[in-house]
KOLTI-110590 format. One record per residue: residue in one letter; x, y, z of N, C-alpha, C in turn. Coordinates in pm, whole numbers, padded with zeros to 5 digits, always signed. Layout:
N
AXYZXYZXYZ/...
# end
This chain:
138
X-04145+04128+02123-04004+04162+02112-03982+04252+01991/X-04048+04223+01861-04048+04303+01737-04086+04472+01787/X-04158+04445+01847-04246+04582+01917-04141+04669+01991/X-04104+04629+02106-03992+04655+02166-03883+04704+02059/X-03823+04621+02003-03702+04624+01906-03768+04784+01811/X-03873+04772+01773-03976+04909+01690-03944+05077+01784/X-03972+05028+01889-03949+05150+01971-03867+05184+02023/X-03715+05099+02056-03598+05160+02057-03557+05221+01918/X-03573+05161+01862-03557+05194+01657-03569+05306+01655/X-03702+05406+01657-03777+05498+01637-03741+05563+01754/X-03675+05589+01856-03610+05671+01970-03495+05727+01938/X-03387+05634+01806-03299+05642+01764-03295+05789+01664/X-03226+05865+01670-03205+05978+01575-03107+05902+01468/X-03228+05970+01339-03148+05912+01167-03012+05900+01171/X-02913+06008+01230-02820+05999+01192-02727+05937+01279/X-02766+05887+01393-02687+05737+01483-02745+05596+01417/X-02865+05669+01359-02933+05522+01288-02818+05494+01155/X-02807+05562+01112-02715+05560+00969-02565+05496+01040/X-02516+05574+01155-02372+05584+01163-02354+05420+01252/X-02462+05347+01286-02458+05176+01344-02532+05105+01256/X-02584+05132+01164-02548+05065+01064-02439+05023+00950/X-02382+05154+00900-02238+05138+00883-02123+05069+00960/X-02152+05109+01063-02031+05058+01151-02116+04845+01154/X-02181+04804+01167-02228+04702+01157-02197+04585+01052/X-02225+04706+00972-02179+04653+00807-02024+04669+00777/X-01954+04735+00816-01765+04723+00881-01735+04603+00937/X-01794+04601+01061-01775+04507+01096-01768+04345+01037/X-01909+04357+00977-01962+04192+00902-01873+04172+00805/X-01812+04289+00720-01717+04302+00589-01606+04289+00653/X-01585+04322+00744-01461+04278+00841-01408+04134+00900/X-01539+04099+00898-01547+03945+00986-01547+03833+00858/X-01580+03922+00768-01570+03816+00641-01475+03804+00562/X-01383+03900+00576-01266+03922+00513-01163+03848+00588/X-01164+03853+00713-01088+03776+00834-01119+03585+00796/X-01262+03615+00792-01290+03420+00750-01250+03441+00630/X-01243+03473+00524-01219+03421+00389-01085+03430+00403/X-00991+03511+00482-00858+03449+00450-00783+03361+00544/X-00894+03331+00648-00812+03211+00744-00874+03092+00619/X-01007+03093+00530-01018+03020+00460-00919+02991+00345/X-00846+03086+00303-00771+03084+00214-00643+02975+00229/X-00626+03062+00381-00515+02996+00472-00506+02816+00468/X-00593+02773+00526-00662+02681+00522-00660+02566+00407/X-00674+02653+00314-00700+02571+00184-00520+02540+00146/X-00491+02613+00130-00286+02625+00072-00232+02542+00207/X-00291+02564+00329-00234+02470+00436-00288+02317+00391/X-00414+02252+00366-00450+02177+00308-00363+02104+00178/X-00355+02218+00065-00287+02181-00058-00136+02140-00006/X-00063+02188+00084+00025+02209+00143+00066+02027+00169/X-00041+01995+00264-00041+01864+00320-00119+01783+00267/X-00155+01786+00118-00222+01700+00034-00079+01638-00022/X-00032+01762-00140+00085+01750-00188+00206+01673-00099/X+00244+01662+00036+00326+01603+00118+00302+01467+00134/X+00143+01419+00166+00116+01300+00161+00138+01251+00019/X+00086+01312-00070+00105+01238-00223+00233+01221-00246/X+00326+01330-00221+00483+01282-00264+00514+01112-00127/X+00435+01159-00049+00497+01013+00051+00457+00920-00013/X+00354+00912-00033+00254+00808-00089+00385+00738-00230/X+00392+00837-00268+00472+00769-00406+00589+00725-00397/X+00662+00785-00268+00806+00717-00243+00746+00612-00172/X+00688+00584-00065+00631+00454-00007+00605+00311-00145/X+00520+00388-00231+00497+00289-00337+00615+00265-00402/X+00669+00344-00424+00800+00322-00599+00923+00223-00453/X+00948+00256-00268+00985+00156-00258+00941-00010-00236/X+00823-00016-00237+00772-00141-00235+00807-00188-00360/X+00744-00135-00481+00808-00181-00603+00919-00224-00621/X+00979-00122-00573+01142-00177-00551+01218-00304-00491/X+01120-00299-00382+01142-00441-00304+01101-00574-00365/X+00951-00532-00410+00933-00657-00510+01002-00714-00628/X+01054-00619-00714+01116-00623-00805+01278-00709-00732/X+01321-00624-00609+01428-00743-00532+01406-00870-00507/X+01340-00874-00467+01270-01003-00406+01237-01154-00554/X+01220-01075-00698+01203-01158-00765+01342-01173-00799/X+01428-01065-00817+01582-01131-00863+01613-01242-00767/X+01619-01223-00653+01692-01336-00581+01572-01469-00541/X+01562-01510-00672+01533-01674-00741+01638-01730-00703/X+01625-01850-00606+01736-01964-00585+01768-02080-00664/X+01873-02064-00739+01930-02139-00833+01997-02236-00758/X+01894-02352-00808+01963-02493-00741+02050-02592-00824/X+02162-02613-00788+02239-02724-00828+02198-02826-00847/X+02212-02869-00970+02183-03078-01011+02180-03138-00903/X+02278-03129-00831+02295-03255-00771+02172-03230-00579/X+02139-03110-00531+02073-03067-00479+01965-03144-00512/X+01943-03086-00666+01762-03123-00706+01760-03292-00744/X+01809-03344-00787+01844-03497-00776+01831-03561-00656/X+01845-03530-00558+01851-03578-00379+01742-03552-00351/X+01662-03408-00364+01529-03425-00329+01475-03493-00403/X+01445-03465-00545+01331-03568-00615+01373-03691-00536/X+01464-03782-00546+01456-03942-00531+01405-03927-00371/X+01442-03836-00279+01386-03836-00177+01187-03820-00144/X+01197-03763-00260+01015-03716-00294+00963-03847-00380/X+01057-03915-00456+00995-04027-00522+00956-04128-00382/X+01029-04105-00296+01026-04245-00191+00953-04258-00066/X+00950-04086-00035+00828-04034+00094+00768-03996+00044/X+00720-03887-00083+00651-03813-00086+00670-03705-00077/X+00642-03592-00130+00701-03439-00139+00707-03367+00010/X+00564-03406+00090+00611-03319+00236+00712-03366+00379/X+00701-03489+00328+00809-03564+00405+00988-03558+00339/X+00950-03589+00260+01119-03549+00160+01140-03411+00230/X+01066-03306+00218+01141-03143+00266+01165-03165+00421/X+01069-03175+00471+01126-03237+00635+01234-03283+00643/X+01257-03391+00588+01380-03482+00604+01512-03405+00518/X+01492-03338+00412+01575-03262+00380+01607-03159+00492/X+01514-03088+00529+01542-02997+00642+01597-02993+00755/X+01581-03135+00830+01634-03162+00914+01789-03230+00906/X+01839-03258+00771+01937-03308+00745+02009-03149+00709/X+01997-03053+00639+02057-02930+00606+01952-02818+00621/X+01959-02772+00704+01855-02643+00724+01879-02529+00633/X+02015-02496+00639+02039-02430+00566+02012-02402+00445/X+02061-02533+00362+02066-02565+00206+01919-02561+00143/X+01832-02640+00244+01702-02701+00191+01540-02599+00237/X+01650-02495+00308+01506-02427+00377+01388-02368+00298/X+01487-02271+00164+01372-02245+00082+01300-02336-00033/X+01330-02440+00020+01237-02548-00102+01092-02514-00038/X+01029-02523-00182+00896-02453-00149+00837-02660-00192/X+00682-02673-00114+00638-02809-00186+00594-02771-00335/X+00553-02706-00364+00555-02685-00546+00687-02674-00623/X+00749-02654-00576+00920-02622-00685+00963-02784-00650/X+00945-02871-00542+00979-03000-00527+00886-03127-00599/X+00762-03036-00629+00654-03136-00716+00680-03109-00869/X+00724-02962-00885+00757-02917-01034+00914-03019-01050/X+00990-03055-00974+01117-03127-01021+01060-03277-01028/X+01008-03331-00954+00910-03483-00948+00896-03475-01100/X+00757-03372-01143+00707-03397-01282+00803-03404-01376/X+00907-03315-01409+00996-03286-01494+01074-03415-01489/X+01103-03464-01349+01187-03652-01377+01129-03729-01424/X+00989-03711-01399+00889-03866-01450+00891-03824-01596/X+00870-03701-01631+00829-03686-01790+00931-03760-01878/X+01068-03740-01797+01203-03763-01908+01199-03889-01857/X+01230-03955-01765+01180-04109-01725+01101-04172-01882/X+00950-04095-01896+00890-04137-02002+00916-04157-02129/X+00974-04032-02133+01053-04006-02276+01146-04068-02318/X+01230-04140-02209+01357-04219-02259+01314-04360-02273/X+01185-04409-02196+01110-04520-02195+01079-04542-02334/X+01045-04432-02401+00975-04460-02515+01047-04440-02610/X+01202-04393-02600+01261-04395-02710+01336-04530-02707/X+01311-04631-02592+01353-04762-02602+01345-04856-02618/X+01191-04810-02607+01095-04887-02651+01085-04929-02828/X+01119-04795-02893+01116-04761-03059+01207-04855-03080/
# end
């Protein structure tokens, strides 16, 4: 094939040899100029939709934050007399039965009792229970 390719070559007169090579080399400088700016293209279309996701990305985040940050203000502030009814109810069943039975008596009122915020009021009665024990003891 080299051989072949040799003897059309050498059939060729210098100066069509010169004038397809130029034109060859047009072309390739042509074809590369065409890719380097669909590459260009490409890249700013890229930066384009980097930058779009990152701004989403950050409103997505700053509102979750937001939500969390909601979500901790609205802490349910319970009334004495609320938290008094469960404990003696938790002193007498037990903390997961007391919320049941709270629940089913006021759904409403009693829904977000968590069993830890009903064991944290237990401890806090027995402690002062103790404390007054022992100042009566003195």
């Amino acid at each position: 094939m080299n051989e072949e390719f040799k003897k059309a070559n050498e059939s060729i007169p210098a100066e069509e040899k010169e004038q397809l090579q130029t034109k060859q080399v047009d072309e390739i400088d042509i074809n590369l100029k065409e890719n380097i700016s669909k590459l260009n293209i490409n890249k700013t279309e890229k930066a384009n939709v980097n930058t779009i996701t990152n701004n989403t990305q950050n409103i997505s985040h700053s509102n979750q934050v937001g939500q969390k940050k909601k979500k901790k203000n609205k802490k349910k502030k319970w009334p004495p007399e609320l938290k008094s009814l469960a404990v003696e109810k938790a002193l007498t069943m037990g903390v997961t039965h007391a919320i049941d039975s709270l629940c089913a008596e006021d759904s409403n009122t009693y829904s977000q009792l968590s069993p830890s915020t009903l064991k944290y009021w237990v401890n806090q009665r027995t402690k002062k229970t103790e404390k007054k024990e022992k100042k009566d003891q003195k």
